[in-house]
VOTORTI-459456 format. One record per residue (C-alpha): residue number from 1; residue in one letter; x, y, z. Coordinates in nm, 4 decimals, decimal comma, m for minus. Layout:
BEGIN
REC|seq|type|px|py|pz
REC|NUM|a|X|Y|Z .
...
END
This chain:
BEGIN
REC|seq|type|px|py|pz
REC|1|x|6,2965|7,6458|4,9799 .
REC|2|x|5,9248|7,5349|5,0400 .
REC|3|x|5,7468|7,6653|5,2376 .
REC|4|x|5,3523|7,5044|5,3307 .
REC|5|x|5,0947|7,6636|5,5656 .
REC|6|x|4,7636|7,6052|5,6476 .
REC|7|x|4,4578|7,7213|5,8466 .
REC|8|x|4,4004|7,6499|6,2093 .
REC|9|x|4,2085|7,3356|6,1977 .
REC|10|x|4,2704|7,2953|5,8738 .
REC|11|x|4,3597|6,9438|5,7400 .
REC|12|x|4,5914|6,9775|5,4601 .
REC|13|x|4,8827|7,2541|5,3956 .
REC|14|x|4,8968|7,4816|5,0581 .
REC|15|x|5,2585|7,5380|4,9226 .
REC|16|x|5,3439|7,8775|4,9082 .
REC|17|x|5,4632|8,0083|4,5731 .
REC|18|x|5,7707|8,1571|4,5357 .
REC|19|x|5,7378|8,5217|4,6514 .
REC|20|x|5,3565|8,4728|4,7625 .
REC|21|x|5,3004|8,7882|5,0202 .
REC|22|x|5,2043|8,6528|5,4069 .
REC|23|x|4,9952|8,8797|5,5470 .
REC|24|x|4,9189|8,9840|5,9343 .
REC|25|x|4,6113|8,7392|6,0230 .
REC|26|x|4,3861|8,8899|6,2768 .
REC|27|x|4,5217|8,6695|6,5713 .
REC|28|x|4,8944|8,7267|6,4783 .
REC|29|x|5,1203|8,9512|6,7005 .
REC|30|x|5,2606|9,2413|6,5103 .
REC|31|x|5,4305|9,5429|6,5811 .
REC|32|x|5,2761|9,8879|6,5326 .
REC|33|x|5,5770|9,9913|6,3171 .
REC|34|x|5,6781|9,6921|6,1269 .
REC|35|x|5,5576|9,8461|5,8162 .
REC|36|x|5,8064|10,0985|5,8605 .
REC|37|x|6,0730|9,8890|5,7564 .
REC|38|x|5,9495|9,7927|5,4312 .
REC|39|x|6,0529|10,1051|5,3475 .
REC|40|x|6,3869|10,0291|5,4861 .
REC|41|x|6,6736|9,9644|5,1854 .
REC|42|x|6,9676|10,0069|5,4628 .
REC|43|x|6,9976|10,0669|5,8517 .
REC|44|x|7,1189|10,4079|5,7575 .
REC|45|x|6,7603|10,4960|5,6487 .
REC|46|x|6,6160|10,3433|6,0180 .
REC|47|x|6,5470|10,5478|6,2865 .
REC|48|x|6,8847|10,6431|6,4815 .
REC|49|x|7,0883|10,3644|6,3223 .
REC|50|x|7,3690|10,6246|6,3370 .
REC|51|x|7,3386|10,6985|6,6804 .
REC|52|x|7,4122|10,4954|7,0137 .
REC|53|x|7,2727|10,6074|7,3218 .
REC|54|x|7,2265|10,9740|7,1314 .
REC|55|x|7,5861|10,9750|7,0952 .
REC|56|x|7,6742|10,9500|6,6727 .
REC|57|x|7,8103|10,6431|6,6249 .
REC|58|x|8,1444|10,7426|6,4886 .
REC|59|x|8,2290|10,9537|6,8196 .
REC|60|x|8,2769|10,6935|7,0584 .
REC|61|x|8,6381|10,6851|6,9933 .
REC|62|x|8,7608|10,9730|6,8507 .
REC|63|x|9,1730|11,0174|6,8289 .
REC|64|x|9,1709|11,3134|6,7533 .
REC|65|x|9,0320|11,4352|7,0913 .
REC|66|x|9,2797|11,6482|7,2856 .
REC|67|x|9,1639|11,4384|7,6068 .
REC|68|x|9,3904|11,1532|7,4252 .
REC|69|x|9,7028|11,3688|7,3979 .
REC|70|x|9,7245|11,6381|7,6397 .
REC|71|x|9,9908|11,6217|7,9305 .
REC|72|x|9,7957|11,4712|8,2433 .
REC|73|x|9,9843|11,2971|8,5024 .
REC|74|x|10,0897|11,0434|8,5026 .
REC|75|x|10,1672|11,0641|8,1214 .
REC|76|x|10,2841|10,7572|7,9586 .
REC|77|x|10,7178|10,7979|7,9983 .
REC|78|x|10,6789|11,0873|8,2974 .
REC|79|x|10,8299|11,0640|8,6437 .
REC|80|x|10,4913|11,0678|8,8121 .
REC|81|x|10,5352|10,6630|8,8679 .
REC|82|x|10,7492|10,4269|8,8734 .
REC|83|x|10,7925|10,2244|8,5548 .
REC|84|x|10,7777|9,8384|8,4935 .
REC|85|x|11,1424|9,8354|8,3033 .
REC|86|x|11,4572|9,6858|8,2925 .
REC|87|x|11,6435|9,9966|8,2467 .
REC|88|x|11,7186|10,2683|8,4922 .
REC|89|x|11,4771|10,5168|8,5359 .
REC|90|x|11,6499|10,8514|8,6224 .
REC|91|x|11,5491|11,0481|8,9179 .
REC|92|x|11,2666|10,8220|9,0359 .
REC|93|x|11,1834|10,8140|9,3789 .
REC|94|x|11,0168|10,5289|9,5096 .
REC|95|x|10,8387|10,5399|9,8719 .
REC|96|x|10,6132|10,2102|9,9598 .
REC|97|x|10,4640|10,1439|10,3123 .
REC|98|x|10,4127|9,7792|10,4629 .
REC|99|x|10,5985|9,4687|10,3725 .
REC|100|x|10,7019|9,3710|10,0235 .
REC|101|x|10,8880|9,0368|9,8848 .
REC|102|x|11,1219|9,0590|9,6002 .
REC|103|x|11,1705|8,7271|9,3712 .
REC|104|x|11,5075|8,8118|9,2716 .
REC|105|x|11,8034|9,0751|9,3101 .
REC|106|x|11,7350|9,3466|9,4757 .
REC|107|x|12,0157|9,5922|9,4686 .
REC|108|x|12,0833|9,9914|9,5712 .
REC|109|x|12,3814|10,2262|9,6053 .
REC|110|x|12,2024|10,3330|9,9363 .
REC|111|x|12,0456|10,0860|10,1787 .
REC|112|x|11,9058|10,2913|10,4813 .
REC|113|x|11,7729|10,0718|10,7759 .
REC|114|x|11,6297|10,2327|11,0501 .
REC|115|x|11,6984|9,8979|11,3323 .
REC|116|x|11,8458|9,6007|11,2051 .
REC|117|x|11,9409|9,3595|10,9106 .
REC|118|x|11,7638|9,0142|10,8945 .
REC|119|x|11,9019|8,6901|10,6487 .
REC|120|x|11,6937|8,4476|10,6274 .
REC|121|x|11,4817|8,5660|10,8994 .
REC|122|x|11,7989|8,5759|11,1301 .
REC|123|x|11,8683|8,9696|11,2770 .
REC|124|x|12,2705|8,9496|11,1454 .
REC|125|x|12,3342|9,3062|11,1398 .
REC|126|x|12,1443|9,5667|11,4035 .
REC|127|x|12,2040|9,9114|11,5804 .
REC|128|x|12,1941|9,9293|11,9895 .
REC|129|x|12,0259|10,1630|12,1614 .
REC|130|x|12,3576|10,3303|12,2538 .
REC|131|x|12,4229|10,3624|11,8668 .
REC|132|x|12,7121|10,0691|11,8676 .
REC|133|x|12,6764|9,8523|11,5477 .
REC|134|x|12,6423|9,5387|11,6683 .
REC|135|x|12,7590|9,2101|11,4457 .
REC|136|x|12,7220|8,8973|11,5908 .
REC|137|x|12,9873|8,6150|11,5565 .
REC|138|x|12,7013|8,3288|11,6131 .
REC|139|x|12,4010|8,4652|11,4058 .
REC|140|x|12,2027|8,5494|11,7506 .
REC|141|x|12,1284|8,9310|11,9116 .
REC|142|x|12,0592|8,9040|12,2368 .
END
């Protein structure tokens, strides 16, 4: 590579010689410790290049922490939550509030309703007042 400079106002451009030294001029912007890394042969030798934020660099992620391991709930497998599986989990409760939709089967040993049964938004099975079951033949409750 070539590399030319040249004065300011200067007409013509010298060619720099291959490792020719360029030197602070008194107008150029510099930083107060750029001269420190001359000295610099690696960034382990710069000033906290081993450190982030104070923190050593190679403790950011440490496995062997206890905090990684240790039995918190919910632990990964536990009975503290229900589980996004396709086999059974044993002895999970499940208790949700408000309304829910279910794109596919939904199936129980147990189905507890506390007032009525609706198909396709049609009431088809519901409990009275007087605690009779009521069934309708025509798909309407009065």
């Amino acid at each position: 590579m070539e590399i030319r400079v040249r004065n300011a106002g200067g007409t013509g451009y010298t060619v720099l010689d291959p490792r020719q030294r360029i030197g602070s001029s008194p107008y150029a912007v510099k930083s107060l410790l750029a001269e420190t890394a001359n000295n610099a042969n690696s960034a382990a030798t710069a000033n906290n290049a081993l450190q982030l934020g104070g923190v050593a660099a190679n403790q950011y992620v440490v496995t062997t922490d206890p905090r990684m391991t240790d039995p918190r709930t919910p632990t990964a497998g536990s009975a503290n939550y229900v589980q996004n599986t396709t086999s059974q989990q044993a002895a999970t409760n499940l208790n949700i509030s408000g309304n829910g939709i279910v794109g596919g089967i939904l199936s129980g040993n147990v189905v507890n309703a506390t007032s009525h049964y609706n198909i396709g938004g049609i009431r088809v099975l519901s409990k009275l007042p007087e605690a009779v079951i009521f069934l309708p033949a025509s798909g309407q409750v009065p």
